[in-house]
C-alpha positions in Angstrom: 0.7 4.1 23.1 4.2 3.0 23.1 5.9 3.6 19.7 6.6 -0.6 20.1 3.1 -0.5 20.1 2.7 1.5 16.6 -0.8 1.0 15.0 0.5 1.2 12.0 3.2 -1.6 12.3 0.1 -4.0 12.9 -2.3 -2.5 10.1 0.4 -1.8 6.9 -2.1 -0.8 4.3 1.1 -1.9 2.1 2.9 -4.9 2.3 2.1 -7.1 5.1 5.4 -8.1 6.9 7.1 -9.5 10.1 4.4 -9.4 12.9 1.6 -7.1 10.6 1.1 -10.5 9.0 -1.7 -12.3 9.7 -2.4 -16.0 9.4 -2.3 -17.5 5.7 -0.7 -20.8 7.6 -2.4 -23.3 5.1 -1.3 -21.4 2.0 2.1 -20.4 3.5 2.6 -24.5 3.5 1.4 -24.9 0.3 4.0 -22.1 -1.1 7.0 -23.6 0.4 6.2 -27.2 -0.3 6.0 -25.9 -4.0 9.0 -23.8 -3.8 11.1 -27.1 -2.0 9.4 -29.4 -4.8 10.1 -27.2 -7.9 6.4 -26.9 -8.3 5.5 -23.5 -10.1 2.5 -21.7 -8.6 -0.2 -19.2 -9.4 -1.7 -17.2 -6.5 -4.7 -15.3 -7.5 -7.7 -13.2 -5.6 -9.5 -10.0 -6.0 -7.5 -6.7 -5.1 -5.8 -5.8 -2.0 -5.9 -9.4 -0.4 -2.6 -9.3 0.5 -1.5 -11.8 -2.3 1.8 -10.3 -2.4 2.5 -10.1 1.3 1.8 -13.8 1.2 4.4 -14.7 -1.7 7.4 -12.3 0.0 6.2 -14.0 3.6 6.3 -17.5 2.3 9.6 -16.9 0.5 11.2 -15.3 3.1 10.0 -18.2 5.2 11.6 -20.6 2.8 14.9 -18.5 2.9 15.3 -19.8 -0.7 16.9 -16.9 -2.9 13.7 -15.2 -5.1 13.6 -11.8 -6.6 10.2 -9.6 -7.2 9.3 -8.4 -10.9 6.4 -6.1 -10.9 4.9 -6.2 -14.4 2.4 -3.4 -14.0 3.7 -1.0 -15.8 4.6 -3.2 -18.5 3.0 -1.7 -21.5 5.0 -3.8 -24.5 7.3 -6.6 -24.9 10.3 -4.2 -24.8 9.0 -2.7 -21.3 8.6 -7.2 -20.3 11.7 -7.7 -21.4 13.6 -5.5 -19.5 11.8 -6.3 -16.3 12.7 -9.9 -16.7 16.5 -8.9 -17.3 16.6 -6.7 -14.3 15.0 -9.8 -12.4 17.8 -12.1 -13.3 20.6 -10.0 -13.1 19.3 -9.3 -9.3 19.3 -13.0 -8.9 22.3 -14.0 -10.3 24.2 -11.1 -7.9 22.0 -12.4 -4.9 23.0 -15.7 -5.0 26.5 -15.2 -6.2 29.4 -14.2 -3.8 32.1 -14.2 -6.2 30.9 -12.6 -9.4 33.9 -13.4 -11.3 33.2 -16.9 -11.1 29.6 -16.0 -12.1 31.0 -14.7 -15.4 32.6 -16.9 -16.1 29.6 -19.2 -16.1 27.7 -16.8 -17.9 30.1 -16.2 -20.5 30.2 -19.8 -21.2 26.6 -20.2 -22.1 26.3 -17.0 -23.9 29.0 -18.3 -26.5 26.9 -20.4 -28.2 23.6 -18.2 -28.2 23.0 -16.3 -31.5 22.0 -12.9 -29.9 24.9 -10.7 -28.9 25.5 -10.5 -24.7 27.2 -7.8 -22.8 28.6 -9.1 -19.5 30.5 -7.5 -16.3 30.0 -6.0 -13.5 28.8 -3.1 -11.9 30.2 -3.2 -8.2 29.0 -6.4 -6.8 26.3 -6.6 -9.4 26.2 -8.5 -12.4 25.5 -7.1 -15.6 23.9 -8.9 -18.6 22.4 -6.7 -21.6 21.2 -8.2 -25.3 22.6 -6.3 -28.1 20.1 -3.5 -28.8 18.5 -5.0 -32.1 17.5 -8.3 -30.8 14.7 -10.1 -30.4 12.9 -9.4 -27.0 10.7 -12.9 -26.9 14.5 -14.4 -27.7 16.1 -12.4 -24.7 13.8 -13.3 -22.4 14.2 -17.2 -22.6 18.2 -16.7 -23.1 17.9 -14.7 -19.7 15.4 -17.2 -17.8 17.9 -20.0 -19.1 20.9 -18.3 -18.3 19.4 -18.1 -14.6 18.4 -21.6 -14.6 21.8 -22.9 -16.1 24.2 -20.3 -13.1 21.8 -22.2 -10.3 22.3 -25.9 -11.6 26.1 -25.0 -11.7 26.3 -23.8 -8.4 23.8 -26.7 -7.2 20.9 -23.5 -6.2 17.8 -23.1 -6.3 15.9 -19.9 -6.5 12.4 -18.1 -7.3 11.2 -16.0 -9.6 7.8 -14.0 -8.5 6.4 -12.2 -11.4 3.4 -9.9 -9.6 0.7 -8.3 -11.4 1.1 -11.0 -14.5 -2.1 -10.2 -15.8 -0.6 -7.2 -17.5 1.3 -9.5 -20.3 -2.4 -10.9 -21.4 -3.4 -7.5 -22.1 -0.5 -7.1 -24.5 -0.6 -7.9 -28.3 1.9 -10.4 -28.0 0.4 -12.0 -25.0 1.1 -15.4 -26.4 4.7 -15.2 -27.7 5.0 -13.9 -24.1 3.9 -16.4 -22.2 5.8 -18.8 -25.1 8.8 -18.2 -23.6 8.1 -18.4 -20.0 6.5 -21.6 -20.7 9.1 -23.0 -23.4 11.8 -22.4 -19.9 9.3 -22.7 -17.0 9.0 -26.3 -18.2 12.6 -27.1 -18.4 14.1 -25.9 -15.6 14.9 -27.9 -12.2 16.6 -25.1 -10.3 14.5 -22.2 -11.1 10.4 -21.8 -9.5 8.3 -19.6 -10.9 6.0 -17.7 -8.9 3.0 -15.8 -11.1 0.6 -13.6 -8.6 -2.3 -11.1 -10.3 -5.3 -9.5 -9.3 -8.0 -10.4 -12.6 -8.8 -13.1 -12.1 -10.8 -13.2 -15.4 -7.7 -12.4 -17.4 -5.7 -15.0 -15.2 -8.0 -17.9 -16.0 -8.2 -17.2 -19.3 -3.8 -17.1 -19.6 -3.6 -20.8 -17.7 -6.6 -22.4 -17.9 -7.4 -22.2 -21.9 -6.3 -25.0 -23.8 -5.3 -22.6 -26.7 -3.0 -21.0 -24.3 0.9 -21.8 -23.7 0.6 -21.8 -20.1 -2.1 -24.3 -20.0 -1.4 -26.8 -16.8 1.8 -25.0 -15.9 0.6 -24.4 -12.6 -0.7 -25.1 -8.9 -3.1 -22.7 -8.0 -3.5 -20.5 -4.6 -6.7 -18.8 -4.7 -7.2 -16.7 -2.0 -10.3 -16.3 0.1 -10.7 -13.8 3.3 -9.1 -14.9 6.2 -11.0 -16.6 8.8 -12.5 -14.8 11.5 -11.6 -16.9 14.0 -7.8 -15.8 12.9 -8.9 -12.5 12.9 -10.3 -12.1 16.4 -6.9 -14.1 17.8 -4.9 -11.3 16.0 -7.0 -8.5 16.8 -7.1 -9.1 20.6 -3.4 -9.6 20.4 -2.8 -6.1 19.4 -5.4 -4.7 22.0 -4.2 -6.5 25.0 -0.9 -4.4 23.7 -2.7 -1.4 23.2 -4.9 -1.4 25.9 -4.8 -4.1 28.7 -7.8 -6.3 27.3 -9.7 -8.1 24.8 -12.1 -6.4 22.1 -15.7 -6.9 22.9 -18.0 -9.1 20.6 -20.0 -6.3 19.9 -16.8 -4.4 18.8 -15.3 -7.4 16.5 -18.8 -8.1 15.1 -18.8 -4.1 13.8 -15.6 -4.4 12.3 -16.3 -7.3 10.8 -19.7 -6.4 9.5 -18.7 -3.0 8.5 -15.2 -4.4 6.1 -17.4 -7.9 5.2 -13.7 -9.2 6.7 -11.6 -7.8 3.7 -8.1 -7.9 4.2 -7.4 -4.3 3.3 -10.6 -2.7 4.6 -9.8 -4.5 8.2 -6.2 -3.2 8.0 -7.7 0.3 7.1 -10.4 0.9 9.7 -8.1 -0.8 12.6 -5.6 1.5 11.5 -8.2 4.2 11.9 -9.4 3.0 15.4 -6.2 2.5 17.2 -4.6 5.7 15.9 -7.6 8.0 17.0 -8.0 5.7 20.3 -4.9 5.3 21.9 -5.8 5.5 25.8 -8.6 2.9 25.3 -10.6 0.8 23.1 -13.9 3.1 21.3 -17.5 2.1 21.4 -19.3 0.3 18.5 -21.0 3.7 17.6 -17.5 5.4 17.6 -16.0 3.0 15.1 -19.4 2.9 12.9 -18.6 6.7 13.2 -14.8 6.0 11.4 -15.9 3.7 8.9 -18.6 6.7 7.8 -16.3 9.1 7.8 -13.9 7.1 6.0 -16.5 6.5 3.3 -16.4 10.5 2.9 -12.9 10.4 2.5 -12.6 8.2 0.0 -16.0 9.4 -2.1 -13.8 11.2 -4.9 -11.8 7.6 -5.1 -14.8 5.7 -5.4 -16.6 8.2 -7.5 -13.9 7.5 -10.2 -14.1 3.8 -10.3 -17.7 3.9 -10.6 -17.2 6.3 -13.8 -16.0 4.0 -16.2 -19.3 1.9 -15.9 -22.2 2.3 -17.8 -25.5 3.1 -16.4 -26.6 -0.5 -16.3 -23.7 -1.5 -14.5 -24.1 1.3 -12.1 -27.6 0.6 -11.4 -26.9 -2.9 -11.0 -24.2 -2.2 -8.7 -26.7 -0.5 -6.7 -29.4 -2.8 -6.6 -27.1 -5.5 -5.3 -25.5 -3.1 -2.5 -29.3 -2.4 -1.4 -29.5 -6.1 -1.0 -31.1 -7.0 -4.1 -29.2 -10.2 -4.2 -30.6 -12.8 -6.4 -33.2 -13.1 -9.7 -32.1 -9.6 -11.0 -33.9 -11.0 -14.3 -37.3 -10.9 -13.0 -39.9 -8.5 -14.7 -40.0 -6.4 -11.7 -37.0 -5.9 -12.0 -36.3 -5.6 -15.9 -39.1 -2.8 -15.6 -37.2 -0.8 -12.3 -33.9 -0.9 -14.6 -35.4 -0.2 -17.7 -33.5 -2.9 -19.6 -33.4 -6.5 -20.9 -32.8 -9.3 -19.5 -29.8 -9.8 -21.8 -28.1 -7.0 -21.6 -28.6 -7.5 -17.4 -26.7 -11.4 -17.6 -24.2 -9.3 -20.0 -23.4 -6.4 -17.8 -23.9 -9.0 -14.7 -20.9 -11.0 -16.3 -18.8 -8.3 -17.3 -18.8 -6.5 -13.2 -17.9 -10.6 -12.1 -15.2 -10.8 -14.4 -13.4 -6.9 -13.7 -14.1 -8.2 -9.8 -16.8 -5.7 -9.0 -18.9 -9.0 -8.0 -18.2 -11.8 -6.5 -20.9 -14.8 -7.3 -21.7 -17.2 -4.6 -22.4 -20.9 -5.0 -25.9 -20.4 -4.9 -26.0 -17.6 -7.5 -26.7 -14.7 -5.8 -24.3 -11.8 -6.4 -22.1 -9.5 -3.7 -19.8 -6.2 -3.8 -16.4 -7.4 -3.6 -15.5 -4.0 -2.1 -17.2 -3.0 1.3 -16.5 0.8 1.3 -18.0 0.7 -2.3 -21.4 -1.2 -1.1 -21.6 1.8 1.5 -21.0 4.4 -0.5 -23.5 3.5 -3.0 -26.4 3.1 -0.7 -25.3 6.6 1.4 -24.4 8.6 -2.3 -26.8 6.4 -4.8 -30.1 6.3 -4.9 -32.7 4.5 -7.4 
């Protein structure tokens, strides 16, 4: 294989960028029509869909100026806070050529703010720091509306992605927080917000409770698995690269049955196959071979995420992976798990909401993670 052929440009199990990118058309429009319209956005989805390959895609598409704050090490407002600086002071040099002039600017609003600014430069970047005994909820909106009041000045407009926002509703001060997001988010004309995180649970419950200050802030991009159809066109793609020809049905409906089409278990196996198959494309029982020993591989990995469940859980977990898919309340099955039927609805609720299950429409339950189905019927037994 040709190094312009690399396997691993095509199957990033990172970021997803340039011609690794697959499909997302409809949400790509929906992302820049927002970011044209000054419409904030929430994209949301189980782990490892790809939701921030999508946002960095779509605004690099847009060729609108953004920056990227990753909150998931944020473990206080102070830690927040300084994120959200860092965030604007990387704007404010991205979309400023002269940064003299951008001082200036800055300067003038910062006169009439009570907390204390710093402001110069540091090269070609701007520098902007609160005084050290400030208030951090305080800083952030004097930063966000600094932001906002540089790019109506200069007649800009700009994004700000926040990844991994969950993190601030695990925080004690959650709600001051998202307070002063919200009290600039709804103000601003120049400035989109762009919030991206991966519990859903926690999610919902930050913009869709009443009782919470981002309530109706938002359009909403939930993520779903990509269509095979879109799948198979990008997957043959890349073989008629590798190897001359198309992948057989038999070949695309193993890799699809063996990652139930998730993004980052399709990205992981192919990566698998074409690295270990350069010459030509394997047979079905040579990639049911990689996904098993992959499954090995990865056993201490899984081992650990299924240790912070309880023995319910676990057992449920199991039960479902063996295809047990539906009434998990009947006596049968109270009896085989030794339990109540309440404490099977709680524990039932509690694996939906971390994302260990996904619920279908007709109430019966699924793994949201492939390798971990497969691992618990090869290492699990009840």
């Amino acid at each position: 294989m040709s190094d312009s052929i690399s396997f691993i440009k095509y199957f990033p199990l990172g970021l997803a960028m340039g011609k690794s990118f697959c499909n997302r058309t409809d949400e790509r429009k929906q992302l820049i029509k927002n970011f044209e319209a000054g419409q904030h956005t929430l994209i949301s989805s189980p782990r490892r869909y790809g939701k921030s390959s999508l946002a960095i895609y779509a605004l690099n598409e847009s060729r609108l100026p953004y920056v990227k704050v990753d909150l998931f090490v944020a473990v206080d407002v102070k830690m927040v806070e300084k994120k959200i600086i860092q965030g604007v002071k990387e704007l404010l040099s991205l979309i400023t050529s002269a940064p003299e002039q951008a001082i200036s600017l800055i300067k003038d609003y910062i006169k009439n703010l009570k907390t204390k600014w710093v402001v110069g430069t540091d090269g070609v970047n701007i520098e902007i720091t609160p005084s050290l005994d400030s208030d951090p909820l305080s800083n952030i909106i004097d930063a966000l509306q600094l932001l906002e009041e540089v790019l109506h000045k200069k007649n800009r407009q700009a994004v700000f992605f926040i990844d991994e926002f969950q993190e601030i509703g695990l925080l004690n001060e959650a709600k001051g927080i998202e307070g002063a997001i919200r009290s600039v988010a709804q103000e601003v004309k120049n400035l989109v917000f762009v919030f991206s995180g991966s519990n859903r649970h926690i999610l919902s419950n930050m913009f869709d409770n009443r009782a919470r200050p981002l309530y109706m802030l938002c359009d909403r991009v939930n993520l779903q698995r990509i269509n095979e159809k879109c799948y198979i066109k990008y997957l043959n793609h890349i073989a008629k690269l590798s190897w001359g020809k198309n992948l057989s049905d038999k070949m695309l409906a193993a890799i699809f049955k063996l990652t139930a089409k998730h993004p980052y278990y399709i990205n992981a196996l192919c990566n698998k196959i074409w690295s270990l198959h350069e010459k030509m494309p394997p047979a079905v029982k040579a990639i049911e071979n990689i996904w098993q020993d992959y499954i090995f591989q990865e056993e201490a990995k899984t081992a650990k995420e299924l240790s912070v469940l309880s023995g319910l859980k676990k057992k449920l977990l199991i039960k479902i992976a063996q295809g047990y898919t539906k009434e998990l309340t009947t006596k049968s099955m109270l009896i085989s798990l030794d339990t109540t039927s309440a404490s099977v609805t709680k524990a039932l609720r509690w694996l939906n909401e971390k994302d260990f299950l996904e619920k279908d429409r007709d109430g019966s339950y699924s793994l949201v993670d492939p390798l971990m189905k497969d691992s618990l019927n090869l290492f699990y037994l009840l």
